[in-house]
Each structure stands twice: as structure tokens, then as C-alpha cells.
C-alpha angles and dihedrals in degrees: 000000000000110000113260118284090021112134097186109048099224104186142105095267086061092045087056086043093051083047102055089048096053089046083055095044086045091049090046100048089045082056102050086043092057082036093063087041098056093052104047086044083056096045089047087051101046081044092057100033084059094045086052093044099054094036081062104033105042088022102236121167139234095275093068081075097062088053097045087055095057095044093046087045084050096046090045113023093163101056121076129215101064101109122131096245088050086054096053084049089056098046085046085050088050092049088044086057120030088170119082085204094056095058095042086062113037108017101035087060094060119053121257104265084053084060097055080043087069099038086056093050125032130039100187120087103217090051098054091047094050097051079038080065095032094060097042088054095043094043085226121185118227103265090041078058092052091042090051092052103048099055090056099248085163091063097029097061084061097050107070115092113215139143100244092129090062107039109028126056110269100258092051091038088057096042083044090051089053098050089052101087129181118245119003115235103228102167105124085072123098101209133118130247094257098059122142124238095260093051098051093050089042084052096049087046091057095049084038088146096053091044092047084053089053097046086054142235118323093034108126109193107229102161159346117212083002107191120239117174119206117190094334088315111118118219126184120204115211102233120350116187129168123229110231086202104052089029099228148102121275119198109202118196127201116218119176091194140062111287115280126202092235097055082073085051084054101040095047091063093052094054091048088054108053093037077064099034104037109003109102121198093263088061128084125233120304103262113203122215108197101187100190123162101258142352145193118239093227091037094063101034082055094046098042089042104102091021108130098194115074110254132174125201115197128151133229138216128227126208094262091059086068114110110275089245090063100037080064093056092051120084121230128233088257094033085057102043087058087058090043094053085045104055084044097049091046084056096052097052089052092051094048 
């Protein structure tokens, strides 16, 4: 209730109030916004779907497409996406998905350069319709897509071996299943192939947003060499993080060699500890993440077998595991800071 006489209510009641209304504007506009995007998705499909019908049909060429840009330019000159090359995209689109439904459901919900990101990459359907989902979920931009795509994520969340069927409930042993991915991409990082392990967590730390973004979406950073203390025995975990998703802690451990059957010995105490020191009753089970270098398939399926904690073993790859043609085509830090003095002092002399 505002004080008597007051005629703007300046209290904590009216600041909840101010809140709620902007949540709603924001929701709304988030709405119309996917709304407008559905639509225009569904208009570039049935474009294209009837391109694609009378050129088979009545058998008219490629050229038709051309025409149909400048009338359509002539007939709406203040509406963009007519172009001849957009046209092509949206008779290739309509071929891609011959099921209304289909796009309703996948495509309608990405904007429409996501989309062409998909028809220059990826021949395969269910491919296209899984990074279609991924990036909706996600909310991706369209070079996180490309990026996503490129380093193979499709392939990589099948790669990792755990025991998550055993030892989670069904729904977060599948979600947990989907956020283990093999190998790492870790190529936004400028160390060498010997680094130690330090180096290599102190490394990730510093690029913490690039290596949120390859971890994937719900991940929350708490910690590196987070302290834990066990009847008066300290122990330090590389990197913890908590899933907002699954709602529970994940240890990650950083291992510069090949797995070895006594890093799940390792791993599974640390989950046990911090399910007892840190873990309240509104938070799932503890999951552990060992990233080693490399592993072997049998190895790990031994060493993970009568392990009761959920743990994951996956490997990562570092810059200089890209293939050498590529390592030529990518500048180095210093390569990158003289380009950077140059330009600046360029600048400089034209402004002068």
C-alpha cells in the first residue's frame, strides 16, 4: 500500500510490479518475433516448393528464376529477399523438406540464414534436423552453428563412453549423455601438445567463455582447484561447475596422458565428496567428466564397470592436433598482435 498522499507508489511492491511487466513485454516480444520467423520460413518454403513443382512439371529452367527475382523486386521494392541467389536457396529448402510438418517444426523455429547454413553443410536430413533442434535449444547464433558443425558436435556427443544408464534415472541419464561429448574441441587455445596439466586448466580458466560455449548450454563455472577438506586431508579438484538443467554438480578432471584405470578410482571419490560436502537435498547426484588425451574403448568400460557414481571419460583436442594444412592457415598470437600494431599504427599515420 503507497503512504497517504503519495501519488507514485515507490516501494518494493511497485518494483515487483515494474518487473513482472517488463518479463511479459520481453515474452511477447520474443513471440511476435518467432511469430514473424515462422511465417516468413513457411512463405520461403511454399516459394520454393512451387518453383520446384512447375520447373518439373512444366519443365521450366533455371533462368525462370532470374525473372521471377526482378518481377518480384519490381512488384515489392521495399521488401528484401527476392534475389535470384535467395530464390535458388529457397527451391533448394523446398527439395531439402518435402513435409510441411517437418519444417513447421525444425526450420520455422531458426532464422533463415541458419537455415542456408544447413543447406551448405550437411547433406544428410537427420543431421540437418538435429543441429535444426540443437540450435533452437541452444539459442545459437549462425557462426556458433557453423562452428558446431564443423567440428563434428553431431558425431562428438556420441563419442564419449560412461556409465550414466546405470547409475542415473532414465530422463537425466539421457540429458547427461547428451552434454558428454568426444573429443573436446580445444582449439581456441594457444598451447602446445606437451602441456602439463596446470597449464592446461589455468589455460581453459583464462578462455572460460570459449570453453563454457564448448561445454555447452546449462554449465555454471564455480570453481578451479576447488578445496575440498576430508578428515583434516585437503583435496583440490581441477575445474567444478554446476548444470543448471540437471540441477547438479559436475567435477571435470584434466589428464595430459591416455586413460588410466586408476583416474575412475580418483574421480569416483571426488564425486562421493562433494555429493556429502556440497550436494543439498534439491540437487541430483554428483556426474564426473575425466578429459584425458586419449582412451581405449575396453580399458575404460572395464574401469568404469562396478562404479556406482555416474562418470563420463571423453578426450580433447588441442590446436596443434589439427591437420598440418590447416595449422598453416591459422595465425598465430604473435602472428596476430603484429597485425594488430600495424593496423594501429596505419591508422595513426592517416590520421596524422
Amino acid at each position: 500500500m503507497p503512504k497517504s498522499g503519495s501519488l507514485f507508489p515507490i516501494d518494493e511492491n511497485y518494483t515487483a510490479f515494474l518487473r513482472s511487466l517488463k518479463e511479459r513485454i520481453r515474452q511477447a516480444q520474443i513471440k511476435a518475433a518467432l511469430a514473424v520467423n515462422n511465417e516468413l520460413i513457411l512463405l520461403y518454403w511454399q516459394i520454393g516448393r512451387e518453383i520446384l513443382n512447375r520447373q518439373q512439371q512444366e519443365g521450366w529452367g533455371t533462368k525462370v528464376i532470374e525473372r521471377l527475382a526482378q518481377d518480384l523486386k519490381r512488384e515489392f521494392p521495399d521488401i528484401g529477399g527476392f534475389s535470384s541467389r535467395n530464390l535458388k536457396y529457397m527451391r533448394a529448402f523446398a527439395e531439402a523438406y518435402p513435409d510441411e510438418q517437418i519444417v513447421l517444426r525444425y526450420a520455422a523455429q531458426i532464422p533463415w540464414r541458419h537455415n542456408q547454413a544447413l543447406l551448405d553443410k550437411l547433406k544428410n536430413l537427420e543431421q540437418r534436423l538435429w543441429y535444426a533442434q540443437k540450435s533452437f535449444e541452444n539459442g545459437w547464433s549462425r557462426d556458433i552453428l557453423v562452428t558446431q558443425i564443423e567440428t563434428n558436435l553431431y558425431i562428438r556427443q556420441r563419442g564419449a563412453i560412461t556409465n550414466f544408464e546405470r547409475t542415473l534415472p532414465d530422463l537425466d541419464s539421457d540429458l547427461a549423455q547428451q552434454l558428454v561429448k568426444d573429443p573436446y574441441n580445444f582449439d581456441f587455445l594457444t598451447i602446445s601438445e606437451n602441456v602439463k596439466e596446470r597449464d592446461l586448466e589455468r589455460a581453459l580458466v583464462e578462455r572460460i567463455r570459449d570453453f563454457l560455449l564448448e561445454l555447452g548450454i546449462g554449465f555454471a563455472f564455480v570453481g578451479s582447484q576447488y578445496r575440498l577438506e576430508v578428515e583434516g586431508d585437503e583435496y583440490f579438484l581441477d575445474l567444478l561447475f554446476y548444470h543448471l538443467k540437471l540441477h547438479c554438480y559436475i567435477v571435470i578432471e584434466l589428464k595430459v596422458t591416455e586413460f588410466r584405470p586408476e583416474y575412475s578410482g580418483k574421480m569416483n571419490f571426488y564425486v562421493s565428496a562433494v555429493n556429502n560436502i556440497l550436494r543439498t537435498e534439491v540437487d541430483g547426484p554428483t556426474i564426473g567428466i575425466i578429459l584425458c588425451r586419449s582412451k581405449k574403448k575396453t580399458t575404460v568400460e572395464f574401469a568404469l564397470d562396478t562404479v556406482q557414481n555416474p562418470i563420463g571419460v571423453s578426450t580433447y583436442k588441442l590446436r596443434d592436433q589439427l591437420p598440418p594444412a590447416l595449422q598453416d592457415c591459422l595465425p598465430t598470437v604473435e602472428q596476430l598482435e603484429m597485425e594488430l600494431e600495424a593496423a594501429a599504427s596505419a591508422l595513426e599515420e592517416e590520421q596524422n
